[in-house]
N, C-alpha and C positions, 0 to 999 in steps of 0.2 A: 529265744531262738532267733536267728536269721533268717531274712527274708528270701533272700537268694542263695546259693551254695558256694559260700567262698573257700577258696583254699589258705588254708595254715600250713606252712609249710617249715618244721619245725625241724632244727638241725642239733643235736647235743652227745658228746664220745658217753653220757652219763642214761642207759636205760632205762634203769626207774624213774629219772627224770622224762625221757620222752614218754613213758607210760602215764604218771601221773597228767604229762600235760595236755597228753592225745584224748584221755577219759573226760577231762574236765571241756576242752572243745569242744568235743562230739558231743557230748549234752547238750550243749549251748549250740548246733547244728552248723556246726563246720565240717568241712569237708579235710583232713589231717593226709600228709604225707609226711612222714617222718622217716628220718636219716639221723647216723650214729657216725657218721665220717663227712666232711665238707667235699670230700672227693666224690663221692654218691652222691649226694646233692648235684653238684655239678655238671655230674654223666646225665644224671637222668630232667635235671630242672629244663623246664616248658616255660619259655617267656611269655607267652601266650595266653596262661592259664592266670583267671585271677586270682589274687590272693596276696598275702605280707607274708614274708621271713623271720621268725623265731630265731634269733643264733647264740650259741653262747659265746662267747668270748675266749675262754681257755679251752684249745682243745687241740690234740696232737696233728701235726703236719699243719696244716694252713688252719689261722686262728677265725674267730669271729669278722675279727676288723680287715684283716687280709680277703676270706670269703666275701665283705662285701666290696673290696675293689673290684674282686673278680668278677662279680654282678657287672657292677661299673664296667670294667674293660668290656664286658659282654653288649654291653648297650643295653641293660635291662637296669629299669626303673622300679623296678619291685619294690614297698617299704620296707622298711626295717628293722627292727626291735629286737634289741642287744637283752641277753641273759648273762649276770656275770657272779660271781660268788667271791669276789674281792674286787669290787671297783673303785677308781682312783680318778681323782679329777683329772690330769692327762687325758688318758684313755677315753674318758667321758666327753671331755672336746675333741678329740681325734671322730669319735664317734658321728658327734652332732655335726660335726662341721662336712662330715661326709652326705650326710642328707637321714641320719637317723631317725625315725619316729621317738624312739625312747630306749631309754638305760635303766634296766632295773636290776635291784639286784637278790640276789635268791637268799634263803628263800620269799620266792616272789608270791604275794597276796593274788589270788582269785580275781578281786574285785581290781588290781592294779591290774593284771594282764590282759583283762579285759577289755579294762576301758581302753589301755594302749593298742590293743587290735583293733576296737571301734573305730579309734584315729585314724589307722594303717588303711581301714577298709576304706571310710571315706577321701583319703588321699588317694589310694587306690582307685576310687569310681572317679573321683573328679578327674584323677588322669585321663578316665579311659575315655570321659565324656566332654575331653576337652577343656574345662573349665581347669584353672590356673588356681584358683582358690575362692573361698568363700566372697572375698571380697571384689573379686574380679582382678585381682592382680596375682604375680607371680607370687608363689612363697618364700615370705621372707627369710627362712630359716637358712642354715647351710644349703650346697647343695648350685649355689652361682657363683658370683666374680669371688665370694668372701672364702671359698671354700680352697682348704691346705695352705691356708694364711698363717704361717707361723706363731705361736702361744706370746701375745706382749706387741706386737709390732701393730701399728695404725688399720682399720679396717677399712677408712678414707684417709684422703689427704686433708692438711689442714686446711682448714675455712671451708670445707665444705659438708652441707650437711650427709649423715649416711641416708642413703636411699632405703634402707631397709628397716630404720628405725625412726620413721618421723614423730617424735614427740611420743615414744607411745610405752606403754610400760611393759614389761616381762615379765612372767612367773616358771615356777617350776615344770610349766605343760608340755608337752615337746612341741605344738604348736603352737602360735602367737597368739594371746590373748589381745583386743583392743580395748584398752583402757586406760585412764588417768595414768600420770607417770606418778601421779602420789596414790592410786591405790594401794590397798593392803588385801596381798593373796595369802590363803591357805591352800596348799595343792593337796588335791586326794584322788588326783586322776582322773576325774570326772572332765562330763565334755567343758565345762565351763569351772571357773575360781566361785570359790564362795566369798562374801566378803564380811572380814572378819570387825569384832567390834576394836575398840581401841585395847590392842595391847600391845606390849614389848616387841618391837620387831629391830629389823638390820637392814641396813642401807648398802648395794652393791652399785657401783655407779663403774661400766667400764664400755668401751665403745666396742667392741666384741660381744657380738651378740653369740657364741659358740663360746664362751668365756662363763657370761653371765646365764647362760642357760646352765651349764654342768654346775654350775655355785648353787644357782637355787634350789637345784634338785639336789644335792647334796645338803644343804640346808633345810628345806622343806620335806625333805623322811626324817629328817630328826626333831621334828614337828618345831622347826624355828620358822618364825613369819619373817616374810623375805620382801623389800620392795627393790627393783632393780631400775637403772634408767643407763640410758648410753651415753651421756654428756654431764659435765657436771653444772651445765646450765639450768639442765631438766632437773638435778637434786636443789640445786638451791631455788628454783620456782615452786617445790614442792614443799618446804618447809613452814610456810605456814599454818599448812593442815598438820603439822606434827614431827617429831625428834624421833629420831633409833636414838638406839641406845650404844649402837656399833655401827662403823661406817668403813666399808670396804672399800678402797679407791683404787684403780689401775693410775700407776706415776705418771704415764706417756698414752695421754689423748692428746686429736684436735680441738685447739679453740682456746681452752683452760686446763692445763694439766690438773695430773693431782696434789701435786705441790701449790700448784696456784690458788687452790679448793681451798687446801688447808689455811692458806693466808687471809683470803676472803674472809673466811669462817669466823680466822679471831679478831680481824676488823673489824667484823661485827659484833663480836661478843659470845658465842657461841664458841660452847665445847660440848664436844663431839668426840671420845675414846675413837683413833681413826686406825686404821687397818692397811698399812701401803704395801700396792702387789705391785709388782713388775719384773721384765724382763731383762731389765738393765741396773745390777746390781753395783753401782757405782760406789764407796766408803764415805766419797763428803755427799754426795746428795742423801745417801740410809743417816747421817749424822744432820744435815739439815732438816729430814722431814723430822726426824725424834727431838729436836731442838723446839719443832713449832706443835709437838701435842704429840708427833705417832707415837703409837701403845707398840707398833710394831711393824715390822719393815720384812716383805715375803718375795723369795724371788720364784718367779714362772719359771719351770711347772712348776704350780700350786701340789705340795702333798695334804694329804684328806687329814691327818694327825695335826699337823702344823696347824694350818688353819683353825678347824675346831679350836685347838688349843688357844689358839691367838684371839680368838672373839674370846672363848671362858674367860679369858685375864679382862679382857675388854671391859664385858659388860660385868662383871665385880667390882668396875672402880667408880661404881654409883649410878642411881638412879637419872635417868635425864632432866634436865631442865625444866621446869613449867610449860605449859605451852604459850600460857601468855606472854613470857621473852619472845619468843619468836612474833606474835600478833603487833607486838608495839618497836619491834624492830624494823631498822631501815635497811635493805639491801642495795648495793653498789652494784651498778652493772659493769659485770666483770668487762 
């Protein structure tokens, strides 16, 4: 039960969905306003009132993602928590980079909806009570300067660091976790990552923090362990606690592309099945990167089949390296 009377305020064209999800709040002592049309919603929504947004994503006349600009244009900061019954990684960064709490997708676990309101609520009170975030800074998530930044294109300019990611690592949560950029997350929607023992995980390294969010959470429901970092200085400082077994790289960051990654890599001796995304689909550079190891070459927007498909191949072409190569290895600073 909650402590105070928050409002849920739960929008979906699907009734037995609003039914099922109004029962299972109201136990748990929320206060439910539900709507079967975004239009209703709109007439009757109270900026005023607290509470997070429930929405789903598909639904006749104005969608999920449209309903939350309209928030937006309205000047209202309300959370947000996307309901979708075919999500796609697109969608998934349009979403986050909007200022989403979380994308889940139906049908949706109890225990996951839950904790993503828990989130909603507390972004919510910190709003109201002034505080920026936990840390005493702004949240770094979508939602500032980074947000309707095009899928592939720089998050900063070169040589500079991103303000929004110093050194620090990401998982699947819709809020920032602070941790090691060589942690290892299991997301299971809880307020905090568990941290898992050593096993097979994937390396996302892309300077798109709305990028690298939708990958993990798209990777972490399909209970794959995920480490994520925004520079590919922060993956190769991370490597001597340990190898993926797959390595997702966006082509086009500052500082070290992912071309540059991948040459670094086999200077040193390390192979790494590598994974190249980007938004710039050029013939000789997808023929260089496959020259120097890519398993495979993906242009943004990322579709949720491809991918998957692309790590399967990946990690079937062998178990990774010891980890003592990497302990007795020299690294070049790029």
């Amino acid at each position: 039960m909650t402590d105070s009377k928050v409002t849920v305020f739960l929008v979906d064209d699907d009734a037995g969905v609003l039914k099922a999800l109004s029962r299972l709040l109201q136990i748990r002592g929320y206060e439910i306003q539900a709507f079967t049309s975004p239009q209703a919603f709109l007439t009757s929504h109270d900026a005023t009132v607290p509470g997070c947004a429930v929405l789903d994503v598909s639904m006749p006349g104005l969608d999920g993602l449209e309903l939350q600009q309209a928030l937006t244009a309205e000047r209202s900061q309300r959370p947000v928590i996307f309901l979708t019954g075919k999500g796609d990684i697109p969608t998934s960064v349009r979403a986050m980079r909007a200022g989403a709490v979380d994308f889940l997708t139906k049908p949706v676990g109890d225990d996951d909806l839950l904790a993503a309101i828990a989130r909603a609520e507390r972004k919510e009170n910190r709003r109201r009570s002034g505080n920026r975030g936990e840390d005493g800074q702004s949240p770094p998530w979508p939602g500032d300067e980074q947000a309707g930044r095009a899928l592939g294109r720089r998050s900063c300019p070169a040589g500079r660091k991103s303000r929004n990611f110093p050194q620090r690592g990401v998982a699947g949560d819709a809020g920032v976790v602070g941790l090691r950029a060589n942690s290892t997350i299991r997301y299971d929607g809880a307020d905090s990552p568990r941290m898992a023992q050593a096993t097979p995980w994937i390396a996302i390294v892309d300077d798109d923090p709305s990028v690298l969010k939708a990958l993990a959470r798209l990777l972490s429901a399909r209970r794959i362990e995920v480490r994520t970092y925004t520079s590919a200085r922060d993956f190769l400082a991370s490597l001597p606690d340990g190898q993926p077994e797959c390595l997702v790289v966006d082509l086009q960051m500052p500082k070290m592309t992912g071309l540059e990654l991948q040459r670094h890599l086999t200077r040193a001796g390390i192979r790494i099945p590598t994974i190249v995304i980007t938004a710039h689909n050029e013939g000789e550079i997808r023929e260089l990167c496959k020259s120097m190891g890519a398993s495979a070459f993906l242009s943004k927007p990322l579709q949720d089949t491809s991918l998957l498909a692309a790590i399967d191949d990946a990690r079937r072409k062998g178990p990774p390296m010891p980890d003592r190569r990497f302990r007795n290895a020299r690294y070049e600073e790029p």
